[in-house]
C-alpha angles and dihedrals in degrees: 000000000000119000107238094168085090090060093067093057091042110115112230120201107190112223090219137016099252093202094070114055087207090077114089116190124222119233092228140347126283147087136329105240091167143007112192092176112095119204103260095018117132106236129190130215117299099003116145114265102165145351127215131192132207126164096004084302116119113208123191129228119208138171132282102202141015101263120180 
């Protein structure tokens, strides 16, 4: 039986703030190698907004949701 007393005590640090759909969370930490969003540009659903790298992985960041 697993021991979930040390769950409770577990720190959380949200990623992104889940209240405010302009906060995209990153799947893990590392460096930003590319951003393709432009600040004022319309993007649609699952277009690419940045990419970040970590341990020779690149890892691609879309969006979430169609913002004009």
């Amino acid at each position: 039986m697993p021991d979930r007393t040390a769950a409770a005590a577990v720190k959380r640090h949200p990623k992104a703030d889940p209240d405010d759909m302009h906060h995209v969370g990153a799947p893990m930490p590392g460096a930003v190698v590319e951003v393709a969003a432009k600040p004022g540009l319309a993007v649609e659903k699952d277009d690419l907004l940045v990419a970040i790298e970590a341990m020779k992985v690149q890892m691609y960041i879309n969006s979430p949701v169609k913002r004009s």
